[in-house]
C-alpha positions in Angstrom: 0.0 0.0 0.0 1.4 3.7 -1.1 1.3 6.5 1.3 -0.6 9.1 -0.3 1.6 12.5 -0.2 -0.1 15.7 0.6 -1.7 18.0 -1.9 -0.1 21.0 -0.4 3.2 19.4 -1.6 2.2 18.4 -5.0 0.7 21.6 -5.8 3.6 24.1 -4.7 6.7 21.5 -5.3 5.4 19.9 -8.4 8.0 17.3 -9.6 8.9 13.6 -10.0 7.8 11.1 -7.5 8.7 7.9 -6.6 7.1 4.7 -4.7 8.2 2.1 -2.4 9.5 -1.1 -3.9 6.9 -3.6 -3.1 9.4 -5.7 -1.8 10.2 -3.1 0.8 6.5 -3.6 2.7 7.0 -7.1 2.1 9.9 -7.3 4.3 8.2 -4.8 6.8 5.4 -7.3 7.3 7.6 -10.2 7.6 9.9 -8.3 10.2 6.7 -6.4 12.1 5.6 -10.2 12.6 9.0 -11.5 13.7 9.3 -8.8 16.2 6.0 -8.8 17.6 6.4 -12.6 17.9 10.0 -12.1 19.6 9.1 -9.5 21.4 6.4 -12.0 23.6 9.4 -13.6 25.2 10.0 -13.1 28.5 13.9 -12.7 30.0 13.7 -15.4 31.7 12.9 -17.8 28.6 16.3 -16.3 26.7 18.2 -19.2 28.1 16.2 -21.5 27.3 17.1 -23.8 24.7 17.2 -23.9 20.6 18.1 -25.5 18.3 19.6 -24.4 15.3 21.2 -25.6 12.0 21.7 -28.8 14.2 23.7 -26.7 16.9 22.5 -26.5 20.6 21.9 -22.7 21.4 19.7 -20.8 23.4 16.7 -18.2 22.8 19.0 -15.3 23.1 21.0 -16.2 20.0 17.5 -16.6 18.2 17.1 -12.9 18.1 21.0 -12.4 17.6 20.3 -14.8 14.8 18.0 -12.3 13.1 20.2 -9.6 13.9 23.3 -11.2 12.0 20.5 -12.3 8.8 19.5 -8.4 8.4 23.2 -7.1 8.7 24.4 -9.4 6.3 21.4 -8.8 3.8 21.8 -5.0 4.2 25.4 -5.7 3.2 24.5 -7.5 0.1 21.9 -4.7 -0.6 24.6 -2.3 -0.5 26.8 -4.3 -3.1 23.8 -4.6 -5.3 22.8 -1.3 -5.7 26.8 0.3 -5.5 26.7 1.3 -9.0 23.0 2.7 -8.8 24.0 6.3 -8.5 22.8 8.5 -5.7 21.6 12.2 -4.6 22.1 14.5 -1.1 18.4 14.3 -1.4 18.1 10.2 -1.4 20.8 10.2 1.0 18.9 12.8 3.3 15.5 10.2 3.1 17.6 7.5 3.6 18.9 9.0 6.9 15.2 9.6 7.9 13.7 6.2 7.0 16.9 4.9 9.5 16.1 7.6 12.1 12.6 5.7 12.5 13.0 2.4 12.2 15.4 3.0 15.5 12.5 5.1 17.2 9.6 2.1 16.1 12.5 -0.4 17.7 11.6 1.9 20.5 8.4 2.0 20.9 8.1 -1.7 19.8 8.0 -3.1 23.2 5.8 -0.3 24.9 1.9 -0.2 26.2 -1.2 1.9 25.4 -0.7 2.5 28.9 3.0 3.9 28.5 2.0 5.9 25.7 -0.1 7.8 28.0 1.6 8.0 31.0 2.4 11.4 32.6 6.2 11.7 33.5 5.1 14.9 35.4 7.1 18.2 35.3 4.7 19.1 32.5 7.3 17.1 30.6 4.8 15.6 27.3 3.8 12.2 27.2 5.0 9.9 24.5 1.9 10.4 23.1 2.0 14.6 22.6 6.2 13.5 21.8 5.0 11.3 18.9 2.4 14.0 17.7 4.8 16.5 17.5 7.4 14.0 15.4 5.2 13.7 13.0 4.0 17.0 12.8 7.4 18.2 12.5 7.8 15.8 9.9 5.0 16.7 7.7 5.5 20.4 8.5 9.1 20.4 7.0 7.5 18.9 4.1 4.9 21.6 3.8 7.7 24.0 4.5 10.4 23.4 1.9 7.0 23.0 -0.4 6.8 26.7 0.0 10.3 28.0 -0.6 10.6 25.3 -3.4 7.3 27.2 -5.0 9.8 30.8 -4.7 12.4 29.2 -6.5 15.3 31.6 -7.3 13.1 34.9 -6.3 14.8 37.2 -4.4 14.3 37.2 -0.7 13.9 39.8 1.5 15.9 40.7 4.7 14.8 40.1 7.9 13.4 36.7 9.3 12.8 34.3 7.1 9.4 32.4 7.7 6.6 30.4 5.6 3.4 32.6 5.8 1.5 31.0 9.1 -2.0 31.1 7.3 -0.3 28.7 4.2 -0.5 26.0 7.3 -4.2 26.3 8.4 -5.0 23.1 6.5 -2.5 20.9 8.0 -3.3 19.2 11.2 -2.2 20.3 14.5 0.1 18.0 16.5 -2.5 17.2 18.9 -4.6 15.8 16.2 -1.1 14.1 14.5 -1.4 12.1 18.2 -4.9 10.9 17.7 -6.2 7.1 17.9 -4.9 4.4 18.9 -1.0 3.6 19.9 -0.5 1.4 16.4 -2.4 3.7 14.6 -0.3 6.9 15.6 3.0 4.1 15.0 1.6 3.5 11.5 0.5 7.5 10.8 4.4 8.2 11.2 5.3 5.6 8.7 3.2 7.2 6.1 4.3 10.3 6.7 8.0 9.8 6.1 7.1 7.5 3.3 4.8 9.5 1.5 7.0 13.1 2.0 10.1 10.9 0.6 8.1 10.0 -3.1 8.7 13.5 -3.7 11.5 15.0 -1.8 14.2 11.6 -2.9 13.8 13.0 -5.9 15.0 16.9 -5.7 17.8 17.6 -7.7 20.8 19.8 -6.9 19.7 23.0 -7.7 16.4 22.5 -6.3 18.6 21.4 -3.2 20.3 24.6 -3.0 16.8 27.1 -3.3 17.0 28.8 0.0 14.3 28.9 2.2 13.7 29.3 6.0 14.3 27.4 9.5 13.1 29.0 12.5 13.9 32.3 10.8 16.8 31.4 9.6 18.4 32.2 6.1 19.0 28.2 5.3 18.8 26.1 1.9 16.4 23.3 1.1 19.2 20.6 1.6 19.7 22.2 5.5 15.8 21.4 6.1 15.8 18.1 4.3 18.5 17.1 6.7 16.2 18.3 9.8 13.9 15.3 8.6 16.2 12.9 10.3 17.6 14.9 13.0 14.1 16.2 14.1 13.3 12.1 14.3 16.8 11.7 16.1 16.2 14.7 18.8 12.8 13.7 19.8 14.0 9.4 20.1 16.2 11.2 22.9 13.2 13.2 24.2 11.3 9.7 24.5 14.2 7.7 26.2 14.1 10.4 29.0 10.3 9.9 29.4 10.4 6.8 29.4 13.4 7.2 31.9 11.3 9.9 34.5 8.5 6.6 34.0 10.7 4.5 35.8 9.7 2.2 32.7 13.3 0.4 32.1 13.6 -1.3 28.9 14.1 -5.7 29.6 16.6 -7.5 27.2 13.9 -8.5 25.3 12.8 -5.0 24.4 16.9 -3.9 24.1 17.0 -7.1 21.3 13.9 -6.0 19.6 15.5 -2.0 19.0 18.7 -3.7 18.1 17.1 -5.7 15.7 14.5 -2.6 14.2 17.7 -0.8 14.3 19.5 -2.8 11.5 16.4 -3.3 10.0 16.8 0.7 9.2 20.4 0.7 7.7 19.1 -1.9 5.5 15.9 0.2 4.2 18.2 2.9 3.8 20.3 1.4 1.1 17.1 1.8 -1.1 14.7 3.8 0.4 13.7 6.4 -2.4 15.2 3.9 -5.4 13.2 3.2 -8.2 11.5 -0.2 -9.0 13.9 -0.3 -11.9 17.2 0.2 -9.6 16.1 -2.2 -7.0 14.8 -4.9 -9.2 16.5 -7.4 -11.7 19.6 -6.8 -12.5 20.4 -5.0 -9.7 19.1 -8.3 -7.2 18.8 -5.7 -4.3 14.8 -6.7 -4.4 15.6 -10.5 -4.9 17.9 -10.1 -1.5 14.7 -8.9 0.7 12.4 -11.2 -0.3 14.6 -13.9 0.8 15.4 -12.0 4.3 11.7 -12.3 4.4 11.3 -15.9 4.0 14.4 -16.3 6.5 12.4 -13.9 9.1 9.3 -15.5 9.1 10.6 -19.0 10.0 13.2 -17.7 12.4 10.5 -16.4 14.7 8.2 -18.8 15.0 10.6 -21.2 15.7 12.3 -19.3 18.5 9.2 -18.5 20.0 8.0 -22.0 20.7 11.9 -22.7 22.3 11.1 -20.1 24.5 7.4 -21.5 24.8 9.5 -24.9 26.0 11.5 -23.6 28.2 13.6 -26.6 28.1 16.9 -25.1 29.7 20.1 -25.0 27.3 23.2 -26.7 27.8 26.2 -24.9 27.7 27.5 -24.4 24.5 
């Protein structure tokens, strides 16, 4: 399924766009099932015993397992697509699709309850946090939309700032937080998605138009690299909620991020590619779809070892 980008952006940054290989939310299924069914396991079941590739190992390798069968296909992915050539701007959305695959690792092993959860000291919750993220993330879009519309016009002195009423039609960050816990997870997803099938596309000189950030004289490449730093900074700002919570991440849920985390630097080897530089010759499409296949018997399998809880030897 495409995220659907915003008129606003369409209609002041007209231009190319590009969608997500559909082998790219096949591998996102296959790793959101792996890591919900990991993510079940209790500590105490990592030492439990496993068996794989005829070997006697415990849980814990399982998800160390998965780890090692990501890195090494984001390696392959990297060889594959080596020649494709590459932009600032693809490189920027790259960076961003990484930034939030490491903030869903996150969040992975949270509650509704968590995500609502006062930390006091009028400090937000994860909730307002996660509203603002992807406000922030849809408002640079809406943003460099603008300046992008100006193109080489001259600018005038002072502060440099997107009218306020060109933003009336986008949604507030309290209503970015709305619904459910998975639903505000899965609203960030198609936000980045959808912003980077236009902006992986900007070319150089629409790179360097200048435009504004926080009334400051910057060009469209300094904003396009706020998308993942704005993701980074506010990952932080959840950490130390969760922190002020008292809510202390188990090894499970350290696994899980780890895991999310890799899963990122392998999406961002070809987030924002075309269908033509992912696919055959280049193999880079052929790669995930077997990482899927590996995924979605490595979880089930370590799952019921844990389920067992047949201790393991040493090994």
């Amino acid at each position: 399924m495409t995220a659907t980008l915003d008129a606003f952006v369409l209609e002041y940054a007209p231009g190319p766009v590009v969608d997500l290989h559909p082998a790219i939310p096949r591998l996102r299924d296959s790793l959101s099932a792996a890591l919900a069914t990991l993510g079940q396991i209790p500590d105490d079941r990592l030492t439990s015993h496993w068996a794989w590739d005829g070997s006697h190992v415990d849980v814990r390798y399982g998800f160390y397992r998965g780890l090692e069968m990501i890195e090494r296909a984001a390696a392959e992915v990297g060889r594959a697509v080596a020649a494709v050539p590459s932009t600032e701007a693809r490189d920027a959305m790259g960076a961003a699709t990484a930034a939030r695959w490491d903030l869903d690792g996150l969040l992975a092993g949270l509650t509704d309850d968590d995500f609502d959860a006062d930390p006091g000291g009028g400090e937000w919750t994860i909730r307002q946090t996660m509203g603002h993220i992807i406000g922030g993330q849809r408002g640079y879009a809406w943003g460099s939309a603008y300046w992008l519309s100006l193109g080489d016009q001259p600018r005038v002195g002072g502060p440099q700032r997107a009218p306020d009423e060109l933003f009336a039609a986008m949604p507030t960050d309290d209503q970015e937080g709305e619904g459910t816990f998975a639903e505000v997870r899965g609203r960030l997803h198609d936000v980045v998605d959808a912003t980077s099938s236009r902006y992986a596309t900007l070319t150089g000189q629409e790179m360097a138009v200048m435009g504004g950030w926080s009334g400051f004289p910057v060009t469209i490449a300094f904003r396009m690299w706020r998308l993942p730093s704005h993701i980074e900074e506010h990952t932080v700002q959840v950490e130390k909620t969760l922190a002020m919570l008292g809510r202390q991440p188990t090894e499970v849920a350290r696994l899980v991020r780890l895991i999310s985390r890799a899963y990122g630097r392998l999406e961002q080897e070809v987030f924002g590619l075309s269908a033509d530089e992912i696919g055959p010759p280049v193999r880079a499409s052929s790669i995930m779809d077997q990482l899927s296949v590996e995924l979605n018997a490595l979880a089930p399998d370590v799952r019921a070892a844990a389920d067992s809880g047949v201790p393991s030897p040493d090994w």
